[in-house]
SEKE-407861 format. One record per atom (N, C-alpha, C, O, CB): x negated, y, z negated; residue in three letters. Coordinates in steps of 0.1 Angstrom, whole numbers, padded with zeros to 4 digits, always signed. Each point is the difference from the previous one (the first is absolute). Glycine has a CB too. Layout:
N
XYZALA...
This chain:
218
-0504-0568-0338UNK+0009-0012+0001UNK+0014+0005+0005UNK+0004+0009-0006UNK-0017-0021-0013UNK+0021+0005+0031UNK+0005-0001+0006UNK+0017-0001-0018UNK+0002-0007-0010UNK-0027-0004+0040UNK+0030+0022-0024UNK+0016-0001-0007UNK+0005-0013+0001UNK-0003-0007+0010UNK+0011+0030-0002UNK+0000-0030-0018UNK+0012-0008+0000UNK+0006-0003+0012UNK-0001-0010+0007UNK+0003+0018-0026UNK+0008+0005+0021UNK+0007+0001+0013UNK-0005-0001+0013UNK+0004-0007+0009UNK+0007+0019-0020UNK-0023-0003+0011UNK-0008-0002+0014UNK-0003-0007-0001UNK+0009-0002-0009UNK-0015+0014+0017UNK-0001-0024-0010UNK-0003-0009-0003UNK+0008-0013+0003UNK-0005-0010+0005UNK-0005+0025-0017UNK+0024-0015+0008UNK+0009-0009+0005UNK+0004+0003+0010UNK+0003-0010+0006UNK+0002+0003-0023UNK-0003+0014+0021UNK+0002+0012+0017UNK-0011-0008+0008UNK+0007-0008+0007UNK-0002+0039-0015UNK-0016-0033+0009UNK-0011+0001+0003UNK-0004-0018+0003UNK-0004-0004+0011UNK+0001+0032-0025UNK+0005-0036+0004UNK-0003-0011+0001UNK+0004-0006+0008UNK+0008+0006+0008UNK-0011-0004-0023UNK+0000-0016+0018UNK+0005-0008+0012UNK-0008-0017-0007UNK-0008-0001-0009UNK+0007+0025+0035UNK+0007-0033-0018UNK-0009-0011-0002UNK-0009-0004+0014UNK+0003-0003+0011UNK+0014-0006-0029UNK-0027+0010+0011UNK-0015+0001+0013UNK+0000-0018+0006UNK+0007-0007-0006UNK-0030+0029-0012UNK+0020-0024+0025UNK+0005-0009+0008UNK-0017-0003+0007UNK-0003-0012+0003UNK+0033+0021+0001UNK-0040+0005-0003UNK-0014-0006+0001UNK-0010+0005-0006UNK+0003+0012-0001UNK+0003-0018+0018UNK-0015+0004-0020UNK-0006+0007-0014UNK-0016+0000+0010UNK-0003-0008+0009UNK+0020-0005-0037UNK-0024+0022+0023UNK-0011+0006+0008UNK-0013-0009-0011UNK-0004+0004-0011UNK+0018+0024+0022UNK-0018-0041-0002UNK-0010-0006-0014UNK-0016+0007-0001UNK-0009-0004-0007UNK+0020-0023+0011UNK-0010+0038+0003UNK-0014+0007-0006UNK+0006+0009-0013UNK-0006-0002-0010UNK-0008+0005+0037UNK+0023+0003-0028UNK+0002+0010-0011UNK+0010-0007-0014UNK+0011-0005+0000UNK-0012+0025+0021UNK-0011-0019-0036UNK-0001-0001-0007UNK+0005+0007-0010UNK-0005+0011+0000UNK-0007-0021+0012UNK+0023+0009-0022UNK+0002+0003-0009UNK-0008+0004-0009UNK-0005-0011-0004UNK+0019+0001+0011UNK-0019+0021-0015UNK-0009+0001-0013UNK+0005-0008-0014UNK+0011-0002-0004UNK-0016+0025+0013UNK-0007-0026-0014UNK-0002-0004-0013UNK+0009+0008-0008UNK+0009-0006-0006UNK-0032+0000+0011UNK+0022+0019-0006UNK+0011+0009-0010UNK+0015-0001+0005UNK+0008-0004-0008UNK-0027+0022+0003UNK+0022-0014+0018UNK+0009-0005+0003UNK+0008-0016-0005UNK+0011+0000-0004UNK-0022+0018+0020UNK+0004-0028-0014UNK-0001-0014-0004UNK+0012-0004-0018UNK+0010-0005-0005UNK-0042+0006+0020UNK+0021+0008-0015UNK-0001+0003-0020UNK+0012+0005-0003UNK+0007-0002-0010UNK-0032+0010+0006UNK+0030+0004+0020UNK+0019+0005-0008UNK+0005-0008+0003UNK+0009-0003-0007UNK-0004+0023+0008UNK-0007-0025+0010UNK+0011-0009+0003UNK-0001-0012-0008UNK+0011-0005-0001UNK-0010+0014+0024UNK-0010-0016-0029UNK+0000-0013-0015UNK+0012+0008-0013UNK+0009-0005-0007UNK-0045-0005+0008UNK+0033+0018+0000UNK+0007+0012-0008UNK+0017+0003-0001UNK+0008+0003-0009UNK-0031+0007+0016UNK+0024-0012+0007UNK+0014+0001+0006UNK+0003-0010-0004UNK+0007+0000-0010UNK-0008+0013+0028UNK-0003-0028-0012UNK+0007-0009-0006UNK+0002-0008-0012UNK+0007-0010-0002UNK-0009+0012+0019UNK-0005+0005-0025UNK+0002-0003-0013UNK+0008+0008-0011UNK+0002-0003-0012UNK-0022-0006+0020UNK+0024+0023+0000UNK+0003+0002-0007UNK+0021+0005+0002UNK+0008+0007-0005UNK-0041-0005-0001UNK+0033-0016+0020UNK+0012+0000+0002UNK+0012-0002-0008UNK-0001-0010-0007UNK-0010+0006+0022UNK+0023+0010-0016UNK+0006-0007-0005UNK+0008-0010-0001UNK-0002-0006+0011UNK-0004+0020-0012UNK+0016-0022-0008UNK+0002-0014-0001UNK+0014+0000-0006UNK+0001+0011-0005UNK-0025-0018+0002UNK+0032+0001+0002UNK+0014-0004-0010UNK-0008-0006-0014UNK-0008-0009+0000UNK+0029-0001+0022UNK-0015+0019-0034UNK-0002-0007-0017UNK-0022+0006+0003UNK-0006-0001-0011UNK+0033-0033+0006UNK-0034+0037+0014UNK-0011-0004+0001UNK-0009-0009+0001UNK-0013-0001-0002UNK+0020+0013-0002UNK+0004-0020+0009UNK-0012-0015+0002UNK-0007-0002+0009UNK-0001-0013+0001UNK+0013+0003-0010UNK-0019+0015+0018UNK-0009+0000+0009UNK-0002-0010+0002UNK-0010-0006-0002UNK+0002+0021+0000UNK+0020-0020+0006UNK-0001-0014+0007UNK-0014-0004+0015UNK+0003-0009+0008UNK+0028+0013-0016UNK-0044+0004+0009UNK-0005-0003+0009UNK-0015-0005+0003UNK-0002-0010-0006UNK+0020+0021+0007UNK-0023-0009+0003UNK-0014+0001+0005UNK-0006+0002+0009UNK+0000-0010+0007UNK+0001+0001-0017UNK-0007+0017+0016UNK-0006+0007+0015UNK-0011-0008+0000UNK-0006-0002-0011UNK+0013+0028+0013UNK-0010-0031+0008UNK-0009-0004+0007UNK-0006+0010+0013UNK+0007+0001+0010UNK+0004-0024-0020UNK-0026+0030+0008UNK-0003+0007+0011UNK-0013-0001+0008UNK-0011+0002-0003UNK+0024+0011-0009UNK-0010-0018+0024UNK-0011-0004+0014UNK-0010+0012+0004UNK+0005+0011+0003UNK+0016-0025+0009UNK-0032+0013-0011UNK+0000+0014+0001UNK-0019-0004+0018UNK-0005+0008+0008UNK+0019+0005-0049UNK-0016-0028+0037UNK-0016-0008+0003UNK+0010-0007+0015UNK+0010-0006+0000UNK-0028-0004-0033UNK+0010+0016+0042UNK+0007-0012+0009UNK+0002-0013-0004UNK+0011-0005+0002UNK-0020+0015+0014UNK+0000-0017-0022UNK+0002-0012-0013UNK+0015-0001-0003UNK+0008-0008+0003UNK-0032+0014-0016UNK+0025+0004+0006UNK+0012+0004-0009UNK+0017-0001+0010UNK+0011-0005-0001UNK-0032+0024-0014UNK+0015-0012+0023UNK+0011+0005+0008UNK+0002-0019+0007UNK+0009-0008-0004UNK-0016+0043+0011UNK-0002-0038+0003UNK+0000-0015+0010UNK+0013-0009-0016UNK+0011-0002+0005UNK-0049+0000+0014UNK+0037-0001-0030UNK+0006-0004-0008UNK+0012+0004+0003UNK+0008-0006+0008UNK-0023+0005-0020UNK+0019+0017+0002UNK+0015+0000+0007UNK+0008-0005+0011UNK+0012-0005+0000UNK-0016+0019-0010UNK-0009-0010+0026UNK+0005-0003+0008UNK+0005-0017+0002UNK+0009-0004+0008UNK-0021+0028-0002UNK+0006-0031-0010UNK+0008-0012+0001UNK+0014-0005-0004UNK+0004-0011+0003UNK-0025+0008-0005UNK+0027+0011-0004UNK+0014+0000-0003UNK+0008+0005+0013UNK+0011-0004+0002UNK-0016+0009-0029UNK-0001+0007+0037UNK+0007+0000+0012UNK-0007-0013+0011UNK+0000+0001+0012UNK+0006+0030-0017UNK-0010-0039+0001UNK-0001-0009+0011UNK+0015-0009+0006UNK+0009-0002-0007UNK-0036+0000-0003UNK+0027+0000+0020UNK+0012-0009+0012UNK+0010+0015+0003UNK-0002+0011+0006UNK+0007-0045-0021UNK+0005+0029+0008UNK+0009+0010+0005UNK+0004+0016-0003UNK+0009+0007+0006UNK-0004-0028-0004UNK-0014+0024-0011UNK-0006+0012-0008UNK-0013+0006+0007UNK-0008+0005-0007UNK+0018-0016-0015UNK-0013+0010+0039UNK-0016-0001-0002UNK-0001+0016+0012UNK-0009+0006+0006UNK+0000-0043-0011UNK+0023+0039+0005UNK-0003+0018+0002UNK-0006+0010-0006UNK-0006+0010+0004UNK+0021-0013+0000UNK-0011-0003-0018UNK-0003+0009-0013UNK-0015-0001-0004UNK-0006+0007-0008UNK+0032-0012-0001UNK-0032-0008+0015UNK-0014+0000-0002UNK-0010+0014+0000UNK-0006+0004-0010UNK+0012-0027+0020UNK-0005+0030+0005UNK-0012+0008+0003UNK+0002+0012-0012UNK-0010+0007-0004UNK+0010-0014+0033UNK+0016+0007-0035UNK+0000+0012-0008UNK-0005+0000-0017UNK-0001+0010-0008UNK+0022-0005+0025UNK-0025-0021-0020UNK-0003+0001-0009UNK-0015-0001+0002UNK-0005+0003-0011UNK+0027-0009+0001UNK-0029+0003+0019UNK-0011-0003+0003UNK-0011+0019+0001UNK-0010+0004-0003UNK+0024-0033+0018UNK-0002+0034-0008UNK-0005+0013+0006UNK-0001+0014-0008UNK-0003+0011+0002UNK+0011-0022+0017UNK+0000+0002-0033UNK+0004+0017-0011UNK-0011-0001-0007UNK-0008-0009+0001UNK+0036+0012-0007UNK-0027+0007-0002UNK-0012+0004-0008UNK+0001-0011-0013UNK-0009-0008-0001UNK+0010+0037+0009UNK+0010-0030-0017UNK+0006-0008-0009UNK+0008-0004+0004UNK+0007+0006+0008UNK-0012+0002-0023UNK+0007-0024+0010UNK+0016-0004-0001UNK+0003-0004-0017UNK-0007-0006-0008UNK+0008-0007+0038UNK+0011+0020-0032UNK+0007-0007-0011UNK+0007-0013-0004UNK+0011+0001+0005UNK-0012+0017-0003UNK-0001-0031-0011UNK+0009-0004+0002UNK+0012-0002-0013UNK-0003-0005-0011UNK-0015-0003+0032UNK+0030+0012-0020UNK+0003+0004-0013UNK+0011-0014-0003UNK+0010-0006+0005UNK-0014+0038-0003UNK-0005-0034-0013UNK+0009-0016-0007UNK+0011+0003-0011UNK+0003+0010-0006UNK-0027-0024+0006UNK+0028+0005-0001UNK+0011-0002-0006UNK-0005-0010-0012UNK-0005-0010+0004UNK+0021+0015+0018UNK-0015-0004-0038UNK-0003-0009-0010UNK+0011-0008+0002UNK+0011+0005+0000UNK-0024+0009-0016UNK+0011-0027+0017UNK+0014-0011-0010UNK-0001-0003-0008UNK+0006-0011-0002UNK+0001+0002+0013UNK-0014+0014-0022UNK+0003-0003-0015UNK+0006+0012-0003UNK-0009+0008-0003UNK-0010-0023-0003UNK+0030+0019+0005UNK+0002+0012-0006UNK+0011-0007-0012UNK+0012-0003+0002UNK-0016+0024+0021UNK-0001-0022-0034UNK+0006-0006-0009UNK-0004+0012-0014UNK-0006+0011-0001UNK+0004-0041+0015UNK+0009+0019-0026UNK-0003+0007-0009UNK-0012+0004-0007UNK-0001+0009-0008UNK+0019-0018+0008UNK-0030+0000+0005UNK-0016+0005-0002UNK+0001+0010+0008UNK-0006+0009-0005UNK-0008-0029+0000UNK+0017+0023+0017UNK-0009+0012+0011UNK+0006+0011-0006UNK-0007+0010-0001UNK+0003-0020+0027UNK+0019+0010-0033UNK+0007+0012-0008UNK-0009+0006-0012UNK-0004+0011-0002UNK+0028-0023+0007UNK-0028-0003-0013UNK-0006+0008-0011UNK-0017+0008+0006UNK-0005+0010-0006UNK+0019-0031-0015UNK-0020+0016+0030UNK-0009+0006+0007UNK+0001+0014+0002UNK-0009+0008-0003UNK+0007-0028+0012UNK+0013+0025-0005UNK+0009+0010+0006UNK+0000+0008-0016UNK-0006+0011-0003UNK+0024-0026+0026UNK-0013+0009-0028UNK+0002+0013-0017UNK-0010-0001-0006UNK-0003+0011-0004UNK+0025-0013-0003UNK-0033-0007+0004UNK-0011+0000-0004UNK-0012+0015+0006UNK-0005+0010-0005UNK+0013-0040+0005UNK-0007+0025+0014UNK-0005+0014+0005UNK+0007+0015+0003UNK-0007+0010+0003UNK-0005-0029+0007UNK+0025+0020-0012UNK+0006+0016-0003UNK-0005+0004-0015UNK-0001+0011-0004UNK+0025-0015+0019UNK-0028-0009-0025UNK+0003+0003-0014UNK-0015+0003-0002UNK-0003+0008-0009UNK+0027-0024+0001UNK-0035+0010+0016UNK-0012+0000-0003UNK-0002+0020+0009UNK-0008+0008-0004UNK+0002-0046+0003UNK+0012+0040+0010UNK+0000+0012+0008UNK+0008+0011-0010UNK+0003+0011+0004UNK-0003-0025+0022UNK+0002+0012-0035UNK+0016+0008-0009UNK+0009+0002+0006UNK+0002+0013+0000UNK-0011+0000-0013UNK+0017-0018+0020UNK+0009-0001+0002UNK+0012-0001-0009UNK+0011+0006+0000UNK-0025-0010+0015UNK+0010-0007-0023UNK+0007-0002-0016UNK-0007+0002-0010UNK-0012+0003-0001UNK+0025-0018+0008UNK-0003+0015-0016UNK-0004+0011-0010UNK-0003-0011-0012UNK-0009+0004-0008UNK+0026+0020+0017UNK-0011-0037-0012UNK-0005-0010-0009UNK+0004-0011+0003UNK+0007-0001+0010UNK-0009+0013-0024UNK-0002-0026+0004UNK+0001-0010+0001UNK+0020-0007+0006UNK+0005-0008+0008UNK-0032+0012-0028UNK+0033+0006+0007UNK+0014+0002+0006UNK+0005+0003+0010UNK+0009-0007+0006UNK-0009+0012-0020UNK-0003+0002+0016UNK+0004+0009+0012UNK-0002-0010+0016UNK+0006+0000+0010UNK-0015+0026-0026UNK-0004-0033+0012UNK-0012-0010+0014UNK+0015-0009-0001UNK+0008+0000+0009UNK-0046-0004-0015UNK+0040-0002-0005UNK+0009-0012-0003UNK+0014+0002+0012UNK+0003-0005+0011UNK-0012+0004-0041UNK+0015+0011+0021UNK+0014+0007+0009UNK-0002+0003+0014UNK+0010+0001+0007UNK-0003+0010-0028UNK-0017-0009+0025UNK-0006+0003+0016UNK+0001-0014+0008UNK+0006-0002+0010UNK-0026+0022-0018UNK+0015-0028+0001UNK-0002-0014+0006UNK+0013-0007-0002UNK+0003-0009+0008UNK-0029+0007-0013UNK+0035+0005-0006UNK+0009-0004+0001UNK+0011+0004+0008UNK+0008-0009+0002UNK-0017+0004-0019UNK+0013+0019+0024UNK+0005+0005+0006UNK-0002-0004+0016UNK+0008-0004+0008UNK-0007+0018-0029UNK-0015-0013+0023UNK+0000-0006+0012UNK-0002-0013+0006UNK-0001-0005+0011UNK-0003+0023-0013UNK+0003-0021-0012UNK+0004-0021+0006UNK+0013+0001+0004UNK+0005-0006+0010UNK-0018-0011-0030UNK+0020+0024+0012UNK+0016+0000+0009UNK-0002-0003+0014UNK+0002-0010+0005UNK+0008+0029-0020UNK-0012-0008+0019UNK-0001+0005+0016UNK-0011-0012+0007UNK+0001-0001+0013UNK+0001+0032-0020UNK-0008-0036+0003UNK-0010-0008+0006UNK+0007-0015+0002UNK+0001-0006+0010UNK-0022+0021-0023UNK+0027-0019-0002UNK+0008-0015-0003UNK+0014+0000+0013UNK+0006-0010+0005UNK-0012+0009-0040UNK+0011+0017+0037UNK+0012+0002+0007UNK-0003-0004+0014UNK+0009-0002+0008UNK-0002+0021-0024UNK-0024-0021+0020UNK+0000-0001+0010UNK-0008-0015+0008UNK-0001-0006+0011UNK+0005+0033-0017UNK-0007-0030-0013UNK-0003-0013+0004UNK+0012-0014+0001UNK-0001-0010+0007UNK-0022+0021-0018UNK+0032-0008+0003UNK+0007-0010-0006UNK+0013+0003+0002UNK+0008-0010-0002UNK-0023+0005-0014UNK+0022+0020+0020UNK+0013+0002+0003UNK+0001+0000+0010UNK+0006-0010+0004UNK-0001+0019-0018UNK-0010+0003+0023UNK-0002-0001+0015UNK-0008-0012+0007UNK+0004-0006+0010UNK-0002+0030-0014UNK-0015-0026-0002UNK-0005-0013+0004UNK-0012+0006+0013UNK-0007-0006+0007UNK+0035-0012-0013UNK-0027+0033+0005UNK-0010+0007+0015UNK-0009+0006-0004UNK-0004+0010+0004UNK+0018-0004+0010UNK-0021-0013-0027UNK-0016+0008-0003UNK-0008+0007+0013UNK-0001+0012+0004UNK-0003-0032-0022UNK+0000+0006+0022UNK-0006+0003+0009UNK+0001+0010+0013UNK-0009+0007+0004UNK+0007-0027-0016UNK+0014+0021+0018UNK+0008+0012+0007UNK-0004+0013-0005UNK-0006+0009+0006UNK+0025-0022-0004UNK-0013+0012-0016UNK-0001+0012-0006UNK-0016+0007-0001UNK-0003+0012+0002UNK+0025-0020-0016UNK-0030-0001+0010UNK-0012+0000-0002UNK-0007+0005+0013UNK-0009+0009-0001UNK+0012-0027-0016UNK+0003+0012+0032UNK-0006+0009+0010UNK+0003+0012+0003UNK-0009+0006+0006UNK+0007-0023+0000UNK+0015+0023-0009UNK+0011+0013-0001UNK-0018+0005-0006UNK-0009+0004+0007UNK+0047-0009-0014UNK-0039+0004-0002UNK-0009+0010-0006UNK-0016-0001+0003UNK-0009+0008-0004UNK+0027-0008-0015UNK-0021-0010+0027UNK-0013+0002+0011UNK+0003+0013+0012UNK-0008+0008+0004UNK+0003-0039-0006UNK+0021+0029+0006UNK+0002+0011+0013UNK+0000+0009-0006UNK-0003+0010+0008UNK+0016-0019+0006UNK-0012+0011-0027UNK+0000+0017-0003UNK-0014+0002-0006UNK+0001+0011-0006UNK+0025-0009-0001UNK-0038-0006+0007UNK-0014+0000+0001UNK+0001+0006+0013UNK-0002+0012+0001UNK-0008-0032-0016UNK+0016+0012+0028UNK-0004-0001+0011UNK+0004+0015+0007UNK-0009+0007+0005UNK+0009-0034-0006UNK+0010+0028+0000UNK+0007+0017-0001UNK-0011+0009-0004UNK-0004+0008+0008UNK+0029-0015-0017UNK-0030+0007-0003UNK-0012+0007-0005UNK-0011+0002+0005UNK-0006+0011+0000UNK+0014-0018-0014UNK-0012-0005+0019UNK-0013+0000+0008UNK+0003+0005+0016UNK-0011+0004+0005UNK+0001-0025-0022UNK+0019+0020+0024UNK+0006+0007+0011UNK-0002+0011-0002UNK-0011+0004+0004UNK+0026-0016+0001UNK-0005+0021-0011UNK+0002+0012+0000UNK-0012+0006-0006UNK-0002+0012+0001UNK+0027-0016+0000UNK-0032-0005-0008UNK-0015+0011-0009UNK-0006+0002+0012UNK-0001+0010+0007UNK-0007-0020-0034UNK+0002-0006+0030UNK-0010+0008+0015UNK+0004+0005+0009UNK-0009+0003+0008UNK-0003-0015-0010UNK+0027+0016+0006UNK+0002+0011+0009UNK-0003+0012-0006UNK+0002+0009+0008UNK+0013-0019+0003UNK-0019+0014-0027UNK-0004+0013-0003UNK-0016+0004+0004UNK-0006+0011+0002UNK+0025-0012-0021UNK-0024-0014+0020UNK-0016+0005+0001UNK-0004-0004+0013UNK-0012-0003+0002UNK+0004+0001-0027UNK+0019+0002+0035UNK-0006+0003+0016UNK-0001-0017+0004UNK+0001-0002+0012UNK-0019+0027-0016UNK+0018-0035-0003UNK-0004-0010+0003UNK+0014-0013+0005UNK+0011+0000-0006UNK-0034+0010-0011UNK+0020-0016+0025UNK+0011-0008+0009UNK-0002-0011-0008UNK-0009-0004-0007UNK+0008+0012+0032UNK+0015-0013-0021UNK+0005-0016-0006UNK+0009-0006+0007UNK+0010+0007+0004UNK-0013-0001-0025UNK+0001-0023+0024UNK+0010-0006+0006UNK+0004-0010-0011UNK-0010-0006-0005UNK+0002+0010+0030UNK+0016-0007-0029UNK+0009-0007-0014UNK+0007-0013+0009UNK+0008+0002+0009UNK+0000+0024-0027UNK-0011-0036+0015UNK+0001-0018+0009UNK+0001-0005-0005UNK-0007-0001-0010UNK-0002-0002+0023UNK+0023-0006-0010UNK+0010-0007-0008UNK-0004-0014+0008UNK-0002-0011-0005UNK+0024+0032-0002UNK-0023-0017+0020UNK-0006-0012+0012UNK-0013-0006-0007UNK-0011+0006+0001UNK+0018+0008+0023UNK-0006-0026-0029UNK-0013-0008-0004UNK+0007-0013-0008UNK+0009-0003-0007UNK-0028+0027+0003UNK+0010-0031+0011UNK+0003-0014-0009UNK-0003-0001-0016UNK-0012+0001-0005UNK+0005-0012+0027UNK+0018+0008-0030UNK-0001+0006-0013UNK-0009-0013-0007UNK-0010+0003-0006UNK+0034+0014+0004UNK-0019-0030+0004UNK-0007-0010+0000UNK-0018+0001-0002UNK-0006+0000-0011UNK+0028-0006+0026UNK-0029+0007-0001UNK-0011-0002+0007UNK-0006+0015-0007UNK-0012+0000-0003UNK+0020-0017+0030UNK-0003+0026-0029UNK-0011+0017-0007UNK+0001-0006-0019UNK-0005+0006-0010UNK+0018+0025+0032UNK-0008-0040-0023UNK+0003-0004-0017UNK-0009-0008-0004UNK-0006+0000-0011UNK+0029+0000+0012UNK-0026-0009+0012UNK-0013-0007+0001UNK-0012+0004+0002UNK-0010-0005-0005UNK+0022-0005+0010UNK-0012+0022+0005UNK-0012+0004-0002UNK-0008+0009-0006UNK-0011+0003+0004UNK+0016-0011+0009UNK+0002+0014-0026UNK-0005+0007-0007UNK+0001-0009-0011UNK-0004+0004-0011UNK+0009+0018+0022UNK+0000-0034-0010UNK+0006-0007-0016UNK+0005+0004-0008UNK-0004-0003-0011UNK-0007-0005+0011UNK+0022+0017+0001UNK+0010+0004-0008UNK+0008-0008-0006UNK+0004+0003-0011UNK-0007+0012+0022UNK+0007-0026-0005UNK+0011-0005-0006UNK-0009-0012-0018UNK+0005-0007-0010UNK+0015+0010+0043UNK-0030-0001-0028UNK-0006-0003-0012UNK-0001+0009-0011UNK+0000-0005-0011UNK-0010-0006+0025UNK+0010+0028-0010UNK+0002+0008-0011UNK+0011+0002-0006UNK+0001+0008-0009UNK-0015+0001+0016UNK+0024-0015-0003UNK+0014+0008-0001UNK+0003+0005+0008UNK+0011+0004-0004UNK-0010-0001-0012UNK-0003+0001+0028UNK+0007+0012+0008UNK+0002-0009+0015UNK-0002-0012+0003UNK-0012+0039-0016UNK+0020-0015+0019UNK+0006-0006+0018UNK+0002+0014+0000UNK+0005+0008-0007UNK+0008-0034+0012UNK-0021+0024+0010UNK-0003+0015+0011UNK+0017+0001+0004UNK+0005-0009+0007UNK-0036+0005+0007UNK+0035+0014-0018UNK+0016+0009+0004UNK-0004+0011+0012UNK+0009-0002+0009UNK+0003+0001-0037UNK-0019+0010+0032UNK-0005+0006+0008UNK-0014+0006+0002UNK-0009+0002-0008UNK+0028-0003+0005UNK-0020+0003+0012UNK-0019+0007+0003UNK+0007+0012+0008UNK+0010+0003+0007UNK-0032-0029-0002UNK+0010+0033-0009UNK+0000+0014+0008UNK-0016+0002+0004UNK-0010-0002-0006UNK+0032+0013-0008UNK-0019-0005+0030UNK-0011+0002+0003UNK-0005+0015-0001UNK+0010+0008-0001UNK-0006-0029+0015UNK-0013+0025-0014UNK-0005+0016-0006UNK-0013+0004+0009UNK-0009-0008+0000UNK+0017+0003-0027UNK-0009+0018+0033UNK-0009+0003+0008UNK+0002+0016+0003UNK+0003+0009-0007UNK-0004-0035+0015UNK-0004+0024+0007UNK+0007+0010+0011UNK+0001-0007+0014UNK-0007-0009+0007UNK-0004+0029-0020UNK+0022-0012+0015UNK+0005+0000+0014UNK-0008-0001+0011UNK-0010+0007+0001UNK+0024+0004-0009UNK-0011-0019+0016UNK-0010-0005+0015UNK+0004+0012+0008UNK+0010+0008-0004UNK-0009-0038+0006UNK-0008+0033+0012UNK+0006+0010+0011UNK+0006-0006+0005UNK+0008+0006+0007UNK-0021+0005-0003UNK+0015-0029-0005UNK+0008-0008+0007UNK+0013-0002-0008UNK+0009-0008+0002UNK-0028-0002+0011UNK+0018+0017-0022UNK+0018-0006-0008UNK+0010+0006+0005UNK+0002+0012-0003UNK-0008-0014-0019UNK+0016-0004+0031UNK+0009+0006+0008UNK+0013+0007-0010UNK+0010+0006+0003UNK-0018-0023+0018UNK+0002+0011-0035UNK+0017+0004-0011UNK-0004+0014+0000UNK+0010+0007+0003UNK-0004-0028-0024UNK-0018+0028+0019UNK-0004+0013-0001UNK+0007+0011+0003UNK+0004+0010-0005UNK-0021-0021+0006UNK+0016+0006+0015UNK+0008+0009+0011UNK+0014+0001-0007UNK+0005+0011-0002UNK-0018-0019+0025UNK+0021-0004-0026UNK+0016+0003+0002UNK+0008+0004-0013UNK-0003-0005-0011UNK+0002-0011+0030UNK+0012+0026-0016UNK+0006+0010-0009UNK+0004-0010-0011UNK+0003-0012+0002UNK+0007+0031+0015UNK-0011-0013-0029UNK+0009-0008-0012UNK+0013-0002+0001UNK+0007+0009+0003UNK-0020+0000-0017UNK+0017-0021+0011UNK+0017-0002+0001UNK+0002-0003-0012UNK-0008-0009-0003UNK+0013+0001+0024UNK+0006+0011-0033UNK+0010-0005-0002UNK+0015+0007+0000UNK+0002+0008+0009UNK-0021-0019-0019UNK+0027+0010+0003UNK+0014-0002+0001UNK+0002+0014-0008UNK-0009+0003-0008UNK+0014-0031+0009UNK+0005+0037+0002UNK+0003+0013-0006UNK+0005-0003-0013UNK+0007-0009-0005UNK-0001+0020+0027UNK-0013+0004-0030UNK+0006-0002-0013UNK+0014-0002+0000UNK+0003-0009-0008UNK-0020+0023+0000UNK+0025-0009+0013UNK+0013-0004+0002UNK+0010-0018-0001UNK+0010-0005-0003UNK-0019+0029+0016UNK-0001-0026-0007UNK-0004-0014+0001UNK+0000-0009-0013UNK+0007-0009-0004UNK-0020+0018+0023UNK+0002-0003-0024UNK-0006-0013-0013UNK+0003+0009-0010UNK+0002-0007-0010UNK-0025-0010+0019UNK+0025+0031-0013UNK-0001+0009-0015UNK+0017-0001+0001UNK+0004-0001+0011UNK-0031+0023-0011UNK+0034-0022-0008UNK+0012+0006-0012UNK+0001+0008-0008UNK-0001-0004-0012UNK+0004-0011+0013UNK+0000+0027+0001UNK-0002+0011-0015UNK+0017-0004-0006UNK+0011-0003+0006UNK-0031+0029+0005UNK+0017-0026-0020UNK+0013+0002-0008UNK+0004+0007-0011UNK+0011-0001-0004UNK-0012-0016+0012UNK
């Protein structure tokens, strides 16, 4: 497995995905792994993955890039998996006690006390963001991108390409998975594979901006 560093050295967003080559089952399994076991603010896993894997599967997502999104089609059509990573809008005071229920059932805590003061501390942080700030939901996607971060940078350790698409009708993919019946709305999909001979991103050098640039030591 491919270093951290090389690895982010190394990555790119694939742009065409080769639909004969197939991701493994074990492989599959780290990567369910990865996103679950992302981290979150307070731990509220504010999310739910949804994963394409059946041309079946995939023709769905793709209906969210139909009209003016319909570039993005061939890449969700052509990867091995697509992800699609939701966002809960219930994140209220039931999904919290959900949240301490299962650290406390995992030992995480240590007693009935202790569960109490847990749930009470982080309703703080949760109520702060329902009722002061008023940006649950904001906040709630902040911590889907940092799943999404996770699942980037993991499968650049195990060789495997990803294009991450923001381009899609959020509407029309909510519908067709029926999400907004579960609680959730599709915030991003990622597509997962390997690289075509035709992906022209392949060829060209990595850019960004000098550490000088974006780092501050102080």
């Amino acid at each position: 497995m491919t270093s951290i560093l090389t690895a982010a050295q190394q990555r790119y967003t694939t742009k065409a995905f080769d639909a004969n080559k197939r991701i493994s089952d074990a492989d599959m399994a780290q990567i369910e792994e990865l996103l679950r076991l992302s981290p979150s603010s307070i731990n509220a896993q504010p999310w739910h993955f949804v994963i394409a894997s059946t041309p079946e599967g995939k023709a769905l997502v793709a209906k969210g890039t139909e009209g003016a999104y319909a570039s993005n089609a061939p890449k969700v059509l052509n990867a091995s998996h697509v992800v699609v990573l939701c966002t809960r809008m219930d994140i209220d005071g039931a999904h919290l006690q959900r949240v301490v229920d299962q650290e406390y059932a995992d030992g995480r805590i240590a007693n009935e006390a202790a569960k109490a003061a847990n749930y009470k501390g982080r309703s703080f942080f949760l109520n702060l963001h329902r009722f002061q700030n008023r940006d649950v939901q904001h906040w709630a996607d902040k911590q889907v991108y940092l799943a999404l971060g996770t699942l980037l940078l993991g499968v650049a350790t195990m060789g495997i390409d990803a294009c991450p698409i923001e381009g899609f009708d959020n509407a029309l993919l909510d519908e067709a998975l029926g999400l907004r019946e579960q609680g959730l709305s599709s915030t991003v999909v990622v597509a997962l594979g390997y690289r075509s001979d035709a992906d022209v991103n392949a060829s060209l050098p990595k850019s960004r901006f000098s550490a000088s640039q974006v780092i501050t030591r102080i």
